[in-house]
Structures are given as structure tokens and as C-alpha cells.
N, C-alpha and C positions, 0 to 999 in steps of 0.2 A: 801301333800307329806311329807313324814318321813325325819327330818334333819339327813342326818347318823353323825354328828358331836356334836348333843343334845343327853345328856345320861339323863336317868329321877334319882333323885335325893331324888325321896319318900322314897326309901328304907331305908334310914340315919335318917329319923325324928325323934327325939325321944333319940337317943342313944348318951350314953356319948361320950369326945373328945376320940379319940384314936381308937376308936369301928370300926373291920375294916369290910367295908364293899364292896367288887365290882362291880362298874359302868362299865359296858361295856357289852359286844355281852356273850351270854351264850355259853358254852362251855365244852366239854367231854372230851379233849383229854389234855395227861398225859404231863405233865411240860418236856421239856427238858434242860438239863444243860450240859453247855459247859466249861470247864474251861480251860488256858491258862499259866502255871506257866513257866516264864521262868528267865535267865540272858543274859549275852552278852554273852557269851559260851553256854550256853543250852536250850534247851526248851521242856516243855510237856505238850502234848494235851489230855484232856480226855473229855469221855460224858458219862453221867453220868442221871440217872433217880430219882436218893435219896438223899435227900441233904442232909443228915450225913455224907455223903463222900467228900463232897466240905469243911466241915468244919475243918478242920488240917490244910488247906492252911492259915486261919486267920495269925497266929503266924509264918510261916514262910520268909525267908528274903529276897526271890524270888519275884520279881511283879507276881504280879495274876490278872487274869482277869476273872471272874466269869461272864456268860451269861445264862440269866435265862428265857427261851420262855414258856410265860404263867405266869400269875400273877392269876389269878381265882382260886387258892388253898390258902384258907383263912388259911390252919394249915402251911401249907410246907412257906407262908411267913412271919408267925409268928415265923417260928422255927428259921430260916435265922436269923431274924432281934434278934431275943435275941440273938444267938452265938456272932452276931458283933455288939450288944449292939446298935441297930438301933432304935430309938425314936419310940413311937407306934402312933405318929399326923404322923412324915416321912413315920411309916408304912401305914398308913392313906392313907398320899396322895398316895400314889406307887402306890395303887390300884383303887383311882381314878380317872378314864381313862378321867376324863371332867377337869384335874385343868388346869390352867394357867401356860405356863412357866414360873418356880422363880426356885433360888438357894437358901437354907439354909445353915449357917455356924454353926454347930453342934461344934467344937472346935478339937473336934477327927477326923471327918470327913465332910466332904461336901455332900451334895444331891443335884443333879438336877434334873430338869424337863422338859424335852423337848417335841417336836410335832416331831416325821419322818416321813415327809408326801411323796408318792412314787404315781406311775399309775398302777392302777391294771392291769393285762394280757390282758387286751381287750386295755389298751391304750387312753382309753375312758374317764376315770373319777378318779378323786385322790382320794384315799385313805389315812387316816391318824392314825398314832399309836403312843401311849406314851409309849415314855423312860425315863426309872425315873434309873440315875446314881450315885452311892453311893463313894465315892472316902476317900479311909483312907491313910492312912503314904506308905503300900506296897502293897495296891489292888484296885481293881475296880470292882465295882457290878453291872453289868446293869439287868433292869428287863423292857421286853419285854411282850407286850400284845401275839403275835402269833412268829410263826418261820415265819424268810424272815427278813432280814433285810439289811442293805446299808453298814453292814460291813464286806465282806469280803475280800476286799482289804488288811483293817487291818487285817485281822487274816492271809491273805498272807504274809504280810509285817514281824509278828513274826516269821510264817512259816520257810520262807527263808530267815529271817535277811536281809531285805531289809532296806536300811535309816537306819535313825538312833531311831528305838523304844525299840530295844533289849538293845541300851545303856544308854537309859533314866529310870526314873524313873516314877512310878505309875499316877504322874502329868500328864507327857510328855502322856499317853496311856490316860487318860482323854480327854485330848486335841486333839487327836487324832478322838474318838469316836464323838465330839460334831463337829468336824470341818466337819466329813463326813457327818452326819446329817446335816448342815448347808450348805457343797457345793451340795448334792441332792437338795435343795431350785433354785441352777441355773434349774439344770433340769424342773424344775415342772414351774420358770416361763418362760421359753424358751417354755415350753409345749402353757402357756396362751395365750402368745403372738403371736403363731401360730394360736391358736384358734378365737384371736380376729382380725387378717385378713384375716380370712377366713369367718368371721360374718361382715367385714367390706365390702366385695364383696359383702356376699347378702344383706345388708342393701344400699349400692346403688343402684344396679340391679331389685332385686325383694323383697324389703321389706312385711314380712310373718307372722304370728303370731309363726311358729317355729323358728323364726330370734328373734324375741322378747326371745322365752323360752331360746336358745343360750345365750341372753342374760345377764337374770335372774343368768344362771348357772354359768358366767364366773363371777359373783358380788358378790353370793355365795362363789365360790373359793378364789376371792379376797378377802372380808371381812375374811374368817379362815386362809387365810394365813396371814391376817394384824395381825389378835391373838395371830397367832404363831409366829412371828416371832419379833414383835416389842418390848416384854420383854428380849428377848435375847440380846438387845442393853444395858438395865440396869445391864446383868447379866455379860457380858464380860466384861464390864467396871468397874464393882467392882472385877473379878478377874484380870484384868491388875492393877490395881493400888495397888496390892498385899496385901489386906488387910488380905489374909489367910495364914496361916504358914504353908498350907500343896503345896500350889503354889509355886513352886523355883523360885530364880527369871533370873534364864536359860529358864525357862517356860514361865515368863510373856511374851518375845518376842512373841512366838507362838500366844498366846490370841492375843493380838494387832492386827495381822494379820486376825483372826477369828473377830476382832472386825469392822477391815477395809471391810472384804467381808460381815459383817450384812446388816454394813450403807450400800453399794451400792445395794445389793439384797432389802433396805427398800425402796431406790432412784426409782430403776425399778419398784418395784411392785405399789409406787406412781404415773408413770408415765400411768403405765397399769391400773389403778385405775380411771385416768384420760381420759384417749383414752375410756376406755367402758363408763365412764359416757359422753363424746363427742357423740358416737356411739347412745346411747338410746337417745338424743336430733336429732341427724341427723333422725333416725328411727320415732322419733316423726311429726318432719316434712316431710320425703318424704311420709307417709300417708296425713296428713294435705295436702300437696301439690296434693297427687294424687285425695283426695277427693276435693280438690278447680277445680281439671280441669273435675270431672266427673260434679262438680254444674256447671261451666262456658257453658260445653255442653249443660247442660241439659237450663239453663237459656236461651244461645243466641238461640234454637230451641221453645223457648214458644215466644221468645220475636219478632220473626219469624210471629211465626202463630198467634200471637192475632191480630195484623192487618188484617191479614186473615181472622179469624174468623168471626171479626168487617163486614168486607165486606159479606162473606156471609149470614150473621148472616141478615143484611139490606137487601139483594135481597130475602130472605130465609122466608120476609114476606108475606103474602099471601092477600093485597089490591088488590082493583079494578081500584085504580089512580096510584097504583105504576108505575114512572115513566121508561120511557124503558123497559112499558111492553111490547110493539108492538113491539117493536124495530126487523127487521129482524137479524142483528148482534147484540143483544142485549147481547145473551149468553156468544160469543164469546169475545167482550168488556169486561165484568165480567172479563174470563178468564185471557185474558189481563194486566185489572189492578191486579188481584191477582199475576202473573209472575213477572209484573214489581217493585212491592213493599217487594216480595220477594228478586227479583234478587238487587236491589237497599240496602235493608240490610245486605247482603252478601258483596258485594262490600263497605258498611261503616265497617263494622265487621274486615271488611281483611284492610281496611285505619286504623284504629285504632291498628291493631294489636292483635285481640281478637281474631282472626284464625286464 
């Protein structure tokens, strides 16, 4: 079965650092862009298909917030990243959809790399997408594998000047963007956790081999969430301790708190890590157990009839001296001791507590 989380990595052989190349789901449809220029008095929305028109926002003194759905145009993110002087390894990684959460500190700006991982429409199974966010002096760049994503609370929040993002600066909308990406993580293990007591029912009841593949799938889940989420504990922690000059330190607050909901989402998903690997030992043995009571039946009914057997097996001979041949009750004696050696190991079986 296909890991949708492994992207194959052939494509890259060969070619120098910088060489940009996309790892991810092949794809037709045309880049959309969103951008967000606002202040504490005003604000404007545009969407936009060409990114020569997002580029005049660079230079101005407004936050910007530039949303970019689609990364699969190898020219349109080359063209981006020369306007705002964006590293061609950062352009590198943007596009590929398999790195590792890290943060780089460019000096001008920041790049992150994130996991949003989400339930697709059925509800069924997570889905995971990288965001790779670009953060300079008075903007913010995110660039989006597809459209759909966990932020439009924030883009309500500029909307209607709710809170305070409209009074913050470009930092403040960074931290904004990773916090939401990171409280979706409740969601997803709230999701797990639901999953893994509803596998812990059938693992007591009627343990299956689709109890097993339940399994498998929620270990899966956990393992890519453990990926995703456990370098974000390095990454918060180096921007709380303000080592970048583009972090205010009005801002560091905000991180520390994004830094406190990591650790506990990393607590839970430990504990969840824990309960399935409990679950596949429990699952281990109530088969072990159910196949020891199908041996135990099958054993105390041989160990039943070889006495039996023994007995017929000796009348079953066919001499001329066999004794109690004449016998007019001879048959029924047989019978007899066959019942009674029967009925006699039933009643040691149930003394001992074997039945």
C-alpha cells in the first residue's frame, strides 16, 4: 500500500544545490494568490492569478500577507523568490513537499516549514500539507501545496479587525499563522483518540484482523504526527529566546505560549503512542488466549476418547479366548465401562476447573 506521506526523491539525483525541483501530487490547476495589505485603519484584499502584481507590496509600509495555493510552478516560484531576494536551497525546500519541519534564519528574513495536517471530507483519514512561511521586516509569504487551508479565521480576524492583528506587526501575523496550524494538531489528536477507543472495544469483544489493520493505521498516524510535530519544539524555542531581530520582543510572549501548547500536544500524542502500543499487546494475547481455549477443548475431548478408544480398541479384537465373549451382558458391560470412564473425566475436568 502506497505511503501518501513518502514522496519519491529520484527526481533531485544528480542536480546541483538550489535546482528546484517538486516533490508532491502532480497537478494542472492554476496557482492562486491571495494577498492581504493592511494597518490599524485600513485594509485590502485582493486575488490575484499573476504574481507580478503581488510584487509592489515588497517595498511598502503596510503588513502584507501574501498566500500563495500551489507551489508546482517551478517559474512563477522562482520569479517570487528573486523579487524578495528569497535563497534558491529556501527555494529548494518550498517546493519540497517531504522536508522536515526547521526554521532558517536568513538575516533579512525568516523561512519556516511546517506540516497542516487536516481530515479530509469523508473524516476518515488525515491528510497532510506543507507550509513553507517566509516572514521579512513588513510581510509574510506563505506557500501552499493546494487551496483549503486552517486559515480563515485569520483572514477574518484582518477582515473585521478583530483582536489585535491589525495592530501588530508582520511578526504578530506569523505567529498567528503557525499557532493555527499548530492548534489544528488538537483536532487531529482528539480525532485519534476517538479512533483508538473505538479499536479498544473491538480489541476486547471481538478481536479481527481489521482490528489489527485499525491498528496498523492509527501507528502510521502517530509515527507522522511524531515528525511533524516534534521539531516544532526546537523551532519555538529558538524564536522565544529571541535570537532573530525580526521577532519583537511584544512577540516573544505569543511564541512561549505556542511553545507551551507544542510540549502538551507532544505529552498527548506520547500518551496516544502508548495506549496503541498497550492495544496491539492486548490484541496479541486475546488471540493467544482465544486460541489456548480452542487447544484446551480440543485437548480435554482426545484425552476423553483415548481411554475410550483403549477400551474398544481391546474388545474390537477378534480371538476365540477373548474373554466375555459369551458373556450374555457382555455388550452392555462394554458400554458401561465406556460411560463411566467418560462420565468420571468430566467430573475430574470440572474438579479441576478445566471446564
Amino acid at each position: 500500500m502506497k505511503n501518501p506521506f513518502i514522496k519519491k526523491h529520484s527526481g533531485k539525483i544528480g542536480l546541483p544545490p538550489g535546482s528546484l525541483v517538486y516533490l508532491g501530487d502532480k497537478k494542472s490547476d492554476k496557482i492562486q494568490i491571495q494577498i492581504f495589505d493592511y494597518t490599524e485603519k485600513t485594509m485590502q484584499e485582493f486575488e490575484f492569478k499573476e504574481i507580478d502584481k503581488t510584487l509592489p507590496f515588497r517595498d511598502t509600509s503596510t503588513v502584507t500577507w501574501i498566500n500563495i495555493d500551489g507551489i508546482h510552478d517551478i517559474q512563477l516560484i522562482e520569479k517570487i523568490g528573486n523579487h524578495f531576494n528569497i535563497h534558491p536551497l529556501v527555494l529548494e525546500d518550498i517546493v519540497n513537499t517531504d522536508h522536515r519541519p526547521k526554521m532558517d534564519d536568513m538575516d533579512s528574513y525568516l523561512y519556516f516549514n511546517l506540516k497542516m495536517i487536516s481530515l479530509n471530507n469523508d473524516k476518515d483519514t488525515i491528510q497532510a500539507e506543507q507550509v513553507s512561511l517566509v516572514l521579512g521586516k513588513n510581510y509574510v509569504i506563505s506557500f501552499q501545496e493546494r487551496h483549503g487551508d486552517v486559515f480563515e479565521s485569520i483572514r477574518d480576524r484582518i477582515r473585521y479587525d478583530k483582536g489585535r492583528i491589525r495592530k501588530m506587526d508582520a511578526d504578530y501575523l506569523c505567529y498567528a499563522l503557525i499557532d493555527a496550524i499548530i492548534d489544528q494538531y488538537y483536532t487531529i489528536i482528539e480525532y485519534i483518540g476517538d479512533r483508538i477507543e473505538g479499536v479498544e472495544d473491538d480489541v476486547l469483544e471481538n478481536p479481527a484482523s481489521k482490528t489489527l489493520h485499525k491498528l496498523y493505521q492509527i501507528k502510521n498516524d502517530l509515527l507522522f504526527l511524531r515528525k511533524s510535530i516534534w521539531p516544532l519544539r526546537d523551532i519555538i524555542n529558538r524564536l522565544e529566546r529571541g535570537e532573530s531581530k525580526l521577532i519583537k520582543s511584544g512577540t516573544r510572549l505569543f511564541f512561549r505560549d505556542i511553545f507551551d501548547h507544542t510540549i502538551q500536544i507532544i505529552e498527548m500524542m506520547e500518551t496516544m503512542r502508548d495506549m496503541n502500543s498497550g492495544l496491539f499487546d492486548m490484541y496479541l494475547s486475546n488471540i493467544s488466549n482465544k486460541m489456548n481455549e480452542v487447544m484446551k477443548v480440543l485437548t480435554i475431548i482426545a484425552t476423553i476418547f483415548i481411554p475410550l478408544t483403549f477400551i474398544a480398541g481391546i474388545y474390537g479384537m477378534n480371538f476365540v479366548n477373548m474373554p466375555e465373549l459369551k458373556w450374555q451382558w457382555g455388550y452392555f458391560g462394554v458400554w458401561g465401562i465406556i460411560v463411566l470412564v467418560a462420565v468420571s473425566l468430566i467430573v475430574f475436568f470440572k474438579k479441576k476447573k478445566w471446564l
